[in-house]
N, C-alpha and C positions, 0 to 999 in steps of 0.2 A: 504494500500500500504506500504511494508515495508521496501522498497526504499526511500521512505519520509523523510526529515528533521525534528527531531523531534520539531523545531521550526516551520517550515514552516504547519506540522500539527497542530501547535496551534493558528498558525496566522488564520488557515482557521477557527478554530473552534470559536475562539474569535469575527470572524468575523459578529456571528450571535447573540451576544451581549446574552447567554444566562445565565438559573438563577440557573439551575441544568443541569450536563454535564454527561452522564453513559459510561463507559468505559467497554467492554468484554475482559478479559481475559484469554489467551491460552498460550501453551507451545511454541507455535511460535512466538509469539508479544510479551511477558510481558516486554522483555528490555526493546525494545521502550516504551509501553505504561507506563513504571516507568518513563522512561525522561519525558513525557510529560505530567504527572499528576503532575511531580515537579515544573512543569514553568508552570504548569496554577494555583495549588495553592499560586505559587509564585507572580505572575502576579493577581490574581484575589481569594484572600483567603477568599472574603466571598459568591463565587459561591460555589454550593451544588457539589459535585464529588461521584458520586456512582458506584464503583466497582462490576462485578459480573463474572460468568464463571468459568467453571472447575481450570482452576490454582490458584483462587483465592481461592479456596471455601473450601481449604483441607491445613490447616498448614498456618492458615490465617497469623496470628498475628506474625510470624517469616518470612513475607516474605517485601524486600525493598519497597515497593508500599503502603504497611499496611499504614501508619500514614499518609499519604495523602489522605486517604478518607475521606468522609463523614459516609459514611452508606455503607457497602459488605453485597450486596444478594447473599447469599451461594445455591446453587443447579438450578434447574427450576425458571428463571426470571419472565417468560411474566407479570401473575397476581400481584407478590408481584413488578412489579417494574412499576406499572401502576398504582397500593393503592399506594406505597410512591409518587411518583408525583401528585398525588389526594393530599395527604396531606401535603406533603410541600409549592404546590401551591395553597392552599387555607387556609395555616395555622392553621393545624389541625396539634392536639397533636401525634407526632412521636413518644412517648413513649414505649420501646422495654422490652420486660421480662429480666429483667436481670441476668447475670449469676450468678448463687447460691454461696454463699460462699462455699470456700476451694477446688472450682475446679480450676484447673491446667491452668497457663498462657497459655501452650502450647498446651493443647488439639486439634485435629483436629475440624475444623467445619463439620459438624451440631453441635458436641458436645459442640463445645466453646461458649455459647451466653454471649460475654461479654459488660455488659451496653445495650445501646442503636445501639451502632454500627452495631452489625453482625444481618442480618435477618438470619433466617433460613425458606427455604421454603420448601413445600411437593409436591412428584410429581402431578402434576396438571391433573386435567380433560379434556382431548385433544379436546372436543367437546365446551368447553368454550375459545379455543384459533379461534382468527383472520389468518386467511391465509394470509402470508405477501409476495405474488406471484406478485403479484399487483405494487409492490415497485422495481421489476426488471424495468431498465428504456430499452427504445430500443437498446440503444446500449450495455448494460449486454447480451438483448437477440441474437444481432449479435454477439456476439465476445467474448463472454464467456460460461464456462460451468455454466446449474440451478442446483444448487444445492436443491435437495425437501425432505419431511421427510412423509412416511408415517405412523410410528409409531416409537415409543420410548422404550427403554428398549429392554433387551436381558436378557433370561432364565439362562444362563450361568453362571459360577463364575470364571472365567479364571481369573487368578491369576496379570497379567502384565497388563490387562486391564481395566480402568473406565468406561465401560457398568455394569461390573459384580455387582460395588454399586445399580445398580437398576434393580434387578430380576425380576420386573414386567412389561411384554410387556401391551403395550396400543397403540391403532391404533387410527387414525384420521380418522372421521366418513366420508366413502369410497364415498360416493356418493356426497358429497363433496369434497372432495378432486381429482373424478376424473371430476369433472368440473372445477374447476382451474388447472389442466393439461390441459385441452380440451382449456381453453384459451392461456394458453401460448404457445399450437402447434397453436395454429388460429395465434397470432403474431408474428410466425416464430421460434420459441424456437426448434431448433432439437439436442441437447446434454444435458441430464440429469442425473446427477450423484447424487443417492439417498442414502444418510445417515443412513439410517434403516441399525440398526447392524446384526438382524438376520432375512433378506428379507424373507428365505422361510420356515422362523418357522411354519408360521401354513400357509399349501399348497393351500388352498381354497382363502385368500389373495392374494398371491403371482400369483397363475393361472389368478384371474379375474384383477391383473395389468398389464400382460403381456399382455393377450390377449385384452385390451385395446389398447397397443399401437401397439401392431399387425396389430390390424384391423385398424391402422391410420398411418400405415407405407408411410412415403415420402422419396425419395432418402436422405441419410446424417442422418437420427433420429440414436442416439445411446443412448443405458440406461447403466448405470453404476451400480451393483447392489452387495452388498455383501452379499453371499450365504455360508449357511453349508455346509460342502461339502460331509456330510456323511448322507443331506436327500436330495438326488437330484430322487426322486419316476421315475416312467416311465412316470406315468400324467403330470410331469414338460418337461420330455425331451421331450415328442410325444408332447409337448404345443411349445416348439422353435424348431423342425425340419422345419412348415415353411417358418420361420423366416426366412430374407435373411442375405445372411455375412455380421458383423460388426456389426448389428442391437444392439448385445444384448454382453456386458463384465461383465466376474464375477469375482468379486473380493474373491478368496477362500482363509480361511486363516488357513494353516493347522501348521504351527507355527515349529514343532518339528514332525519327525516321532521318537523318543526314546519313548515308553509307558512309561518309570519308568518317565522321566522327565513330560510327560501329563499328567501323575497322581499328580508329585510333586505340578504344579503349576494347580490343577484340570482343566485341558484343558480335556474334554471329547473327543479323538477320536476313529472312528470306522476305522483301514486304512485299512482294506481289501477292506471296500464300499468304501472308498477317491479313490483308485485306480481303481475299479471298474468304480465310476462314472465320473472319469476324461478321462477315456479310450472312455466310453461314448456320452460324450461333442464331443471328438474330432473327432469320428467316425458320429457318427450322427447327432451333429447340429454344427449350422456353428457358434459358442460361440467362440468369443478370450476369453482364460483364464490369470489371471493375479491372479497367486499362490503366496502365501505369506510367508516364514521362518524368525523363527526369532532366532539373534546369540547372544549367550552371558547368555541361558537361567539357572537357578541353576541345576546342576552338568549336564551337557552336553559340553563335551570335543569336539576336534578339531574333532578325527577320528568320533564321532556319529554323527555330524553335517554334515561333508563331506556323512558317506553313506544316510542321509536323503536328503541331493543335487542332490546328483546320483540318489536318487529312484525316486523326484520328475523331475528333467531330461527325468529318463526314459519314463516318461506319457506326454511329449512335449507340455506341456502349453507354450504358445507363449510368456509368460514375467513371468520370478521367480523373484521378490522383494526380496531379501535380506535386513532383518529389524536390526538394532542392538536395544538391549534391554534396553529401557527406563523405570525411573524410574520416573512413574506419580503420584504428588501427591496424596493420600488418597487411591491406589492401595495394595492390597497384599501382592506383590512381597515383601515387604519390611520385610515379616517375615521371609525370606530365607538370608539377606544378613551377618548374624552373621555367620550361618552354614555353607553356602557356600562364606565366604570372599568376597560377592560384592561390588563393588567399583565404584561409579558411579561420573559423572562429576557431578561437584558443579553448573556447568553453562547447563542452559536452551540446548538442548533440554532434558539432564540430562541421559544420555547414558553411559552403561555400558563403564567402563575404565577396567578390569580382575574382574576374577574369581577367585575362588581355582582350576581351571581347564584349566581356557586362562590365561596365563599372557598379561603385556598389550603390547607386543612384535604381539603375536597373534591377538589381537583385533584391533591391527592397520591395520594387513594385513588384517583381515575380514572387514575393514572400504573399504578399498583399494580394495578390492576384486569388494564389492555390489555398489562400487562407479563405477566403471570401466564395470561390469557385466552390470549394467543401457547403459552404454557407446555403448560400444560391440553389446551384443544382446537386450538387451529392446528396445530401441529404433525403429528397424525395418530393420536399415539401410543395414546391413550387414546379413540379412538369410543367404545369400549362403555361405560367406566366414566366419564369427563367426565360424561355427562348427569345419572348419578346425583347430582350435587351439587345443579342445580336439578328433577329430577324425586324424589318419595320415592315409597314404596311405592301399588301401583295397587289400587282394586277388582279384586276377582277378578274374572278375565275378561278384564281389559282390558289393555293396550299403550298407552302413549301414546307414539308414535313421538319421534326428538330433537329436532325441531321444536316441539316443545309449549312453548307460552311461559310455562307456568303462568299466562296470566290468562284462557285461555279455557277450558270443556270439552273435550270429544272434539272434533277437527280435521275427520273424514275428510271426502273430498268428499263430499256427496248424503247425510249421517247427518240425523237427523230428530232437531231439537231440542226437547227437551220444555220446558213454558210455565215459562218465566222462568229457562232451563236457564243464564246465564250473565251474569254480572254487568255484561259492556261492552254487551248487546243490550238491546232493548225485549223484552218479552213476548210469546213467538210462540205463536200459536195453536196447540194440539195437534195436532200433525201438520205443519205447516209444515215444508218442508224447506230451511236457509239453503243458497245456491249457495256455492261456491270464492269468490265474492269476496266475500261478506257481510265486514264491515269493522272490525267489532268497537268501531266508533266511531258506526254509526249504527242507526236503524230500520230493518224492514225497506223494502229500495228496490226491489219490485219495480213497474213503471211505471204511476202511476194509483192504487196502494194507497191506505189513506185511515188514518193516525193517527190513533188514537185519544188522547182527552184522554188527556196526562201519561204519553205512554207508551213515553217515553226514558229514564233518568236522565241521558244527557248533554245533552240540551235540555232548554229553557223548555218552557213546555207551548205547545201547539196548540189553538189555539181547535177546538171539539167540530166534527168533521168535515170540517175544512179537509184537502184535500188537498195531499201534499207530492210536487211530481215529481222524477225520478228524481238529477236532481242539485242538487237544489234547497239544498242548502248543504253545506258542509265540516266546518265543528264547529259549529255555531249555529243555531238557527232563529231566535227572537227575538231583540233586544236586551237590554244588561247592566239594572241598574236606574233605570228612569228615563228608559232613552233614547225618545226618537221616533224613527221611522223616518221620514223625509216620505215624499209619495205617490209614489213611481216619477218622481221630477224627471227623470229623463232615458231615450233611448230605448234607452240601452244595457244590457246584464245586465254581470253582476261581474264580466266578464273583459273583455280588452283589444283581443283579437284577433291578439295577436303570436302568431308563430309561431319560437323561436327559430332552426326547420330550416329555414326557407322562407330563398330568398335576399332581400337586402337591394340594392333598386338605387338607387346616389346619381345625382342630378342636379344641375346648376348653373344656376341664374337669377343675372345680374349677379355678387352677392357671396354671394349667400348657399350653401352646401350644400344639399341635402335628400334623407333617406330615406324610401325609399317601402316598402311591404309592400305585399303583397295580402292584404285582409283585416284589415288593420291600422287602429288608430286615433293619433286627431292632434290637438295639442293646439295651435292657430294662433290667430296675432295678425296680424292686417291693421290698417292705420293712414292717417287722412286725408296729402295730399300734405303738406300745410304742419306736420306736428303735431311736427315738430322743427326746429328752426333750424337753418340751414347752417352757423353758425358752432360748433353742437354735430355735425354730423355729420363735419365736417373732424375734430373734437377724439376722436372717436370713431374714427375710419379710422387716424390718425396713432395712437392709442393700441393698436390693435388690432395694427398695423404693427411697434409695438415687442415688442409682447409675444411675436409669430410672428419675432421673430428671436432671441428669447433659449430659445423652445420650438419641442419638435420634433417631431412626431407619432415613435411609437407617445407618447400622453399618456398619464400618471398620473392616477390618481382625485383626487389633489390637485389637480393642474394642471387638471382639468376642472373642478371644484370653482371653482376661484381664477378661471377664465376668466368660468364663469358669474355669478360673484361682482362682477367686472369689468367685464362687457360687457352680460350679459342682466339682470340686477337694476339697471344705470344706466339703460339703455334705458328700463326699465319705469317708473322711478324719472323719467325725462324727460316720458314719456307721461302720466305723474298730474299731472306740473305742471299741462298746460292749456294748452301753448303750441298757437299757430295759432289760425285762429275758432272753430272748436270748436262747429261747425255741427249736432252730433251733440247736443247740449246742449238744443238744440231737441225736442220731443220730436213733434211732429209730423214734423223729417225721422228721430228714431232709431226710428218707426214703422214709417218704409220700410223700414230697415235690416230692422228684426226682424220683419218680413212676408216680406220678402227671403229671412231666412234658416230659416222655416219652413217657404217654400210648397213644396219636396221632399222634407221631412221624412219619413222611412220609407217613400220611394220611389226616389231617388238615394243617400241614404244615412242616417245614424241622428245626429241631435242632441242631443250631453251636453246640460253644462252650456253657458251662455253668457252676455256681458253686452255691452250696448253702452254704451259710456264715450264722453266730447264727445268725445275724437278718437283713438278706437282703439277693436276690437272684438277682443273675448275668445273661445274655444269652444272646444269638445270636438267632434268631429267622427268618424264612420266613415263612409266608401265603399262603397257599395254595389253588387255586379255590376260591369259593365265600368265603371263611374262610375267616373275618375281625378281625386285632390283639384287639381290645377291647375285641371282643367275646373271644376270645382265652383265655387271659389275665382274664377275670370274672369264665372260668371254671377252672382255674388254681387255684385260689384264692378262689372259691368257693367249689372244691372239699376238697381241701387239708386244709383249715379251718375247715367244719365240719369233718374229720375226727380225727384234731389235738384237738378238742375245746371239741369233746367226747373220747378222747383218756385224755385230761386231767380235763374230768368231769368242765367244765366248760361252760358260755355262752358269748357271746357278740363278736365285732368283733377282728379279728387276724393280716389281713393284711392292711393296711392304702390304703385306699379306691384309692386315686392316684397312680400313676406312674411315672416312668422318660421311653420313647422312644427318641429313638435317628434314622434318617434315614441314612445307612448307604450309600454312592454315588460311593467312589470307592474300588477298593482293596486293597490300602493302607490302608488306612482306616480299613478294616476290620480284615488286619493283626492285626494293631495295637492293634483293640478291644480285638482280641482271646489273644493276649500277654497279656493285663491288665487283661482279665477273667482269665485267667491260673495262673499268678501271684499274684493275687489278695491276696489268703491265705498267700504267704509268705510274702507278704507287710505288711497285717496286724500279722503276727507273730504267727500266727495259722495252724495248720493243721484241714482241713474238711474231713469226711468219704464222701460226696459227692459229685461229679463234675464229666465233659465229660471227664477227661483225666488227664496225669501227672501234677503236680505241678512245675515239674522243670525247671530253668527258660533256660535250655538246650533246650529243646521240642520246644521251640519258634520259629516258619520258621522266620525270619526277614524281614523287609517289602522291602528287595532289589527283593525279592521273586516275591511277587505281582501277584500274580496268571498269571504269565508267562511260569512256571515248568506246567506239567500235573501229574495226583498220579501218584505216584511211587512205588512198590512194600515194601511192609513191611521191616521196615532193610535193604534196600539196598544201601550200601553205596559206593560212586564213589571212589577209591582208590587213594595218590596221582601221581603216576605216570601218569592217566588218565586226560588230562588237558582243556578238557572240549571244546574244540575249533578243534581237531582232533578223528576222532574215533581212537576205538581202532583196531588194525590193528591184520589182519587174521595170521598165522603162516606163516612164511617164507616175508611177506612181508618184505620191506626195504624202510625206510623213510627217504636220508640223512637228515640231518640239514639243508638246506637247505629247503627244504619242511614246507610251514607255517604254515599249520594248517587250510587253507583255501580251501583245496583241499577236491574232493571226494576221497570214498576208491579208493583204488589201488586192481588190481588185484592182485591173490594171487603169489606173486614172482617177479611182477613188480618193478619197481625200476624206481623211479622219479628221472631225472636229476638236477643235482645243479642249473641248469640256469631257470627250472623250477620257478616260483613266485607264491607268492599268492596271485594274479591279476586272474588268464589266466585259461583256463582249462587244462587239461592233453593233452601233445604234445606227438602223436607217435611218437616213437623214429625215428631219422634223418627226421625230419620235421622242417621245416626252419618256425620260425614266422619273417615276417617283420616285418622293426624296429620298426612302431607306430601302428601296428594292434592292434586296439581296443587299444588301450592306453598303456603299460606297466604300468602307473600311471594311475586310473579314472580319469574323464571329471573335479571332480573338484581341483585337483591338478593339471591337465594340466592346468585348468584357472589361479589356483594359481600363475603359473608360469610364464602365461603371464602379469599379474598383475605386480606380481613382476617387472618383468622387463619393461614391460610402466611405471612404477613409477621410475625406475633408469633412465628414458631415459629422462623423464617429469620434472620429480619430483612435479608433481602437477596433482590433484584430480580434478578439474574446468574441464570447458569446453573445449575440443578441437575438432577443424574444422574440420569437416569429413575426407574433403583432408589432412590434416595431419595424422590424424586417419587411413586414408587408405595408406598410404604410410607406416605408422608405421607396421600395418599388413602384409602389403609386403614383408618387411625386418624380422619381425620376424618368418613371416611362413616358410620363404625360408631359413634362416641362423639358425633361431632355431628350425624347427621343419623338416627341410631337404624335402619342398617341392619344385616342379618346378616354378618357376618365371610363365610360363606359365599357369601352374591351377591354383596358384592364382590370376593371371590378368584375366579369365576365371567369376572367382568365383567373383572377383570384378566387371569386366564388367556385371554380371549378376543384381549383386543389384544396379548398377549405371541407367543399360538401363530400369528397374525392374522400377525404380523410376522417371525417365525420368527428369534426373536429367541436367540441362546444363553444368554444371563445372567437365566436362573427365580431370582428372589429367593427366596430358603430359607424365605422366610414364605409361601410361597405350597405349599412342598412340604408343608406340614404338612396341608393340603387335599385329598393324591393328585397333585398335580399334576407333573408329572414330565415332563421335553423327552422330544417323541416320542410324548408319550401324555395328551390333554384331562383325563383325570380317571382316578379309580379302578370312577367312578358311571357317568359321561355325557360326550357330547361335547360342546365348549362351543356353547354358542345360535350359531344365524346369526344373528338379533336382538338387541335390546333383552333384555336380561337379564327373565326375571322375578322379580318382587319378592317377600315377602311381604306382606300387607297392614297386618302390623302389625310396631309395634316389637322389637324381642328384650328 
């Protein structure tokens, strides 16, 4: 309870006269639980106090709490904190490994074992843990939500979050665990909200839970359950259609729709399927959705946040969370805050304060926003009248459902959009009808189509009848100004092949690790036998030796960092010297090599980049079919040895029997690689007669890239007049200034008017738009604005009383947003009578409105209120 006096919890705990007291710590508690670990060692400093939980477990030794312990279990308690109470109560030797000399005060735990204090534990075997369901007392199960766990761990590596330190899912043995469900619905338990990070990782689980509580449905069960939101199968969905409403909430967390930013902080999404399946949810099962964004994330600006609002808007999950971005200890994120200037509060919950892209002007109104957005719509209170803020009045005739993000037209599916009906589309032919997933970011993608010049505003133009297939790029067709594209250097397209859901199997050759995927690519360095010295490989082992006793798997994004920093940039750093003959130097044998390594090139498997250096070779590689990279990698070594070893009348072996693979995950990533491969020779100060491609370090796509462009024509460069965000326009057209860049083509000799924005789609000339059709500003700047102004009226972020709330809405819809007093007392009597609420605000009776009875006139709308179309 964290309304608790932090005395008043000590008096209760002292109450029980004990001899060891264990304290959890979270990002939510740790103030209090510091006050009160100080007044019970105060009070009682030869009780045992043992600290454990994620806050504690990461950046131990720097945090106010530290010195008041006895003993901090770092990571998974259950086991290591049931052996130390064995041994303290029974007076057995607590004697802890201690931390090896000359490692750092500071080190993050696991890594820190310093003395006796800090345990370090390992993820535990979930079949050896007790079910502590049992411990709910009756009144937890009336009047609270179960919190339950059916598995641990998330595959993931999402950068902001503490699932991603433990890649290894592990489930609690089901047939157990679904009989302590089976008990707790027997003693009335009907709200269960399950902590498993990635519920529907593997779908054969997730099916046999649902359909569990399916088949035990009583009026009031609700599951709470956090889903991918890019494997939602048809077997999941045809599993909850017969689910009744309310049954089943998901908690989807799609965080960012920016790809450069999902890739920055390796968040894996797929948002064609995110959209897809939320579309899904909403049409065929009766799932409340509760979508997740989060603000503040590194280099995502105001304007990419706001259109990822809008799009997630558009697909009408019943509650958007807006998160700001916390800084949890032993997470990631923390390798992004040099580059991108994060700035995080000093104090618990420890939330983004700016960016190099928010200042903290910004992040205050995004606080303000997601505080007030909870307010408004999460809650439920106000369906009908919320949308009124971001939708104003409609043409007659029309409805635009509360999904309408104000930057599109009419939504529905299979509506027929008229040419140049909207401002995020290219120009559709009269009659053209956009499908449900038309994207609102590109042309149309029906497969084979053929662009015509300039006929995006969000792309470069297209050379006159080049066709674009159907996924042929993300945001981009061309490049920015100036750039080249080189010709298709390698044989891969812009993705990697990973698969985040597919499993991952390690193997061991001598020293090395390695993962393998199917269908995955690899990013491998093979090296002559001689091309390091023994006396640096000893200096290497022993160095590596120390560093695996001071660290401890699960590793930190630091600790990987600093290893690589350590071991893989020395390595590579060895290999540029030049030591050994360096027989590769020769270009006559680095001939062999790279005949070698082309002669199965888009047969066995698909060759990036590549360079062969005097004594080591670089590449980019994918498998193909049953083709396994070992196998690959032995004919590789094994062709081009016997030819080199009889070309220099010699025997024994060539290439040093190991390797280094690397599994490549995203497109970042893989830019990166081609860049270090390309540049490799100049780094090391040498020219090579062989590689896939120029040396220069001009040629380089940069990883803002990110296989979001599609190929581009050899040489062709976007000129700068051409700005990347308007096509280019047909002869005779005329584009004032005015005109954003947001717009589709224009016909040829058309001429967009000044009043024209780029919001809206192209207005027939003398065509009147009402004042707030569809927005002039999108849904989330019109929030913005109501934000803004509830906070100058308020000046405060807390709770306020519906009735005030609804009064507040009154006045602003009507004076700011120029509706009738009458639709919104409409739109308000609807969610009052909706709710069956007793307290009719007296402003509302002045309407007819009266408990008991909708109106004097009418009954209130099932829908969306209608409007009138114009101001009062």
């Amino acid at each position: 309870d964290l309304a608790v006096q932090p005395r008043t919890a000590v008096e209760k705990i002292l109450a029980h006269t004990p001899r060891m007291v264990g304290i959890g710590c979270y990002i939510w508690n740790i103030e209090l639980v510091t006050k009160v670990a100080a007044l019970l060692k105060k009070l009682r400093p030869e009780m045992v106090l043992v600290l454990g939980g994620p806050e504690i477990s990461y950046e131990t030794e720097e945090q106010e709490i530290y010195p008041y312990a006895d003993y901090v279990i770092c990571g998974e308690g259950e086991l290591e904190f049931r052996n130390l109470c064995r041994q303290i109560l029974n007076h057995e030797d607590t004697k802890r490994t201690k931390q090896a000399e000359g490692a750092s005060e500071k080190t993050s735990c696991p890594s820190c074992l310093r003395g006796e204090k800090i345990i370090r534990s390992v993820p535990v075997d979930l079949s050896q843990i007790e079910l502590p369901y049992d411990f709910y007392t009756d009144e937890d199960i009336v009047h609270r939500a179960i919190y339950v766990e059916a598995s641990r761990g998330c595959p993931f590596r999402c950068e902001y979050c503490m699932s991603s330190l433990d890649s290894a899912v592990r489930y609690f043995p089901q047939e157990r665990f679904l009989a302590a469900m089976q008990k707790l619905l027997d003693r009335g338990a009907r709200t269960f909200r399950f902590v498993d990070r990635s519920f529907n990782i593997d779908l054969d689980f997730a099916l046999e839970i649902i359909a569990f509580f399916r088949d035990r449905y009583q009026p009031g069960l609700m599951l709470h359950l956090e889903m991918i939101p890019d494997r939602l199968p048809d077997q999941l969905i045809d599993a909850l259609k017969p689910c009744p409403p309310g049954m089943f909430q998901f908690e989807i967390g799609i965080q960012t729709f920016n790809p450069e930013v999902a890739q920055r902080i390796q968040r894996p999404l797929n948002i064609a399927q995110i959209e897809t399946n939320l579309r899904r949810l909403r049409q065929e099962a009766a799932v409340h959705i509760h979508a997740d964004l989060i603000a503040g994330l590194p280099g995502e600006d105001l304007d990419s946040f706001e259109a990822g609002f809008n799009r997630l808007l558009a697909l009408n999950p019943q509650e958007i969370q807006l998160g700001i971005l916390k800084r949890l200890r032993g997470a990631a994120i923390d390798r992004h805050t040099q580059e991108w200037k994060m700035v995080y509060s000093p104090h618990p919950p420890y939330e983004i304060l700016q960016t190099a892209q928010l200042d903290f002007t910004q992040m205050q109104r995004l606080q303000r926003f997601a505080r007030y957005w909870n307010l408004t719509v999460n809650n439920g209170y106000f369906i009908q009248t919320a949308p009124l803020i971001w939708q104003g009045p409609q043409d007659a005739g029309e409805t635009v459902p509360p999904a309408s993000c104000g930057q599109h037209s009419r939504q529905d599916v299979g509506e027929t959009v008229p040419p140049a009906s909207c401002g995020q589309h290219s120009r559709q032919d009269v009659g053209d009808t956009v499908p449900p997933a038309s994207c609102g970011q590109h042309s149309r993608q029906d497969v084979g189509d053929t662009v015509p010049p300039a006929s995006c505003g969000q792309h470069s133009r297209q050379d006159v009848g080049d066709t674009v297939p159907p996924a042929s790029c993300g945001q981009h067709s061309r490049q920015d100004v100036g750039d080249t594209v080189p010709p298709a250097s390698s044989g891969l397209s812009e993705t990697t092949g990973f698969d985040p859901y597919k499993e991952i199997h390690q193997t061991r050759r001598k020293n090395y690790p390695h993962w393998l995927q199917e269908g995955g690519t690899y990013f491998v360095t093979f090296r002559l036998a001689d091309s390091i010295p023994q006396s640096r490989i000893k200096e290497y082992e022993e160095l590596r030796r120390k560093w695996q006793e001071h660290h401890h798997p699960p590793y930190t994004q630091q600790e990987r960092d600093r290893f690589n920093e350590l071991f893989c940039e020395r390595v590579d750093k060895w290999l540029d010297e030049g030591a050994g003959a360096c027989c590769l130097r020769d270009s006559a044998f680095s001939e062999i090599v790279a005949n070698v390594l082309q002669h199965f090139d888009g047969m066995r498997y698909k060759l990036d980049e590549w360079v062969v250096m005097p004594n080591h070779v670089h590449l980019i590689v994918q498998p193909l079919g049953d083709h396994q990279l070992p196998d690959i990698l032995h004919s590789w070594k094994s062709f081009s040895s016997n030819q080199i070893n009889r070309a220099l009348k010699r025997s024994g072996r060539l290439w040093q029997k190991e390797y280094y693979d690397h599994l490549i995950r995203n497109t970042e990533e893989l830019y990166r690689i081609r860049s270090y491969i390309r540049n490799n020779p100049q780094k090391a100060g040498i020219h090579v007669p062989h590689s896939s491609g120029p040396q220069d370090v001009g040629d380089t796509v940069p990883p803002a890239s990110s296989g979001l462009q599609g190929r581009q024509d050899v040489g062709d460069t976007v000129p700068p007049a051409s700005s990347g965000q308007q096509g280019r326009q047909d002869v005779g057209d005329t584009v004032p200034p005015a005109s954003c860049g947001q717009h589709s083509r224009q016909d040829v000799g058309e001429t967009v008017p000044p009043a024209s924005c780029g919001q809206h789609s192209r207005q027939d000339v003398g065509e009147t738009v009402p004042p707030a059709s569809c927005g002039p500003i999108s849904a989330f700047r019109a929030f913005m604005r109501w934000s803004d102004w509830l906070y100058a009226q308020t000046r405060t972020t807390g709770n306020l009383h519906m009735v005030r709330l609804a009064k507040l809405l009154m006045t602003y819809l009507t004076k700011e947003r120029g509706l009738s007093e009458r639709a919104v007392a409409e739109a308000l009597w609807s969610d009052y009578s909706r709710g069956n609420r007793p307290d009719v605000p007296g402003f509302l009776k002045k309407f007819g409105f009266e408990q008991g009875q909708p109106s004097k006139e009418e009954a209130p709308p099932s829908g969306p209120p209608r409007q009138s179309r114009h101001r009062k």
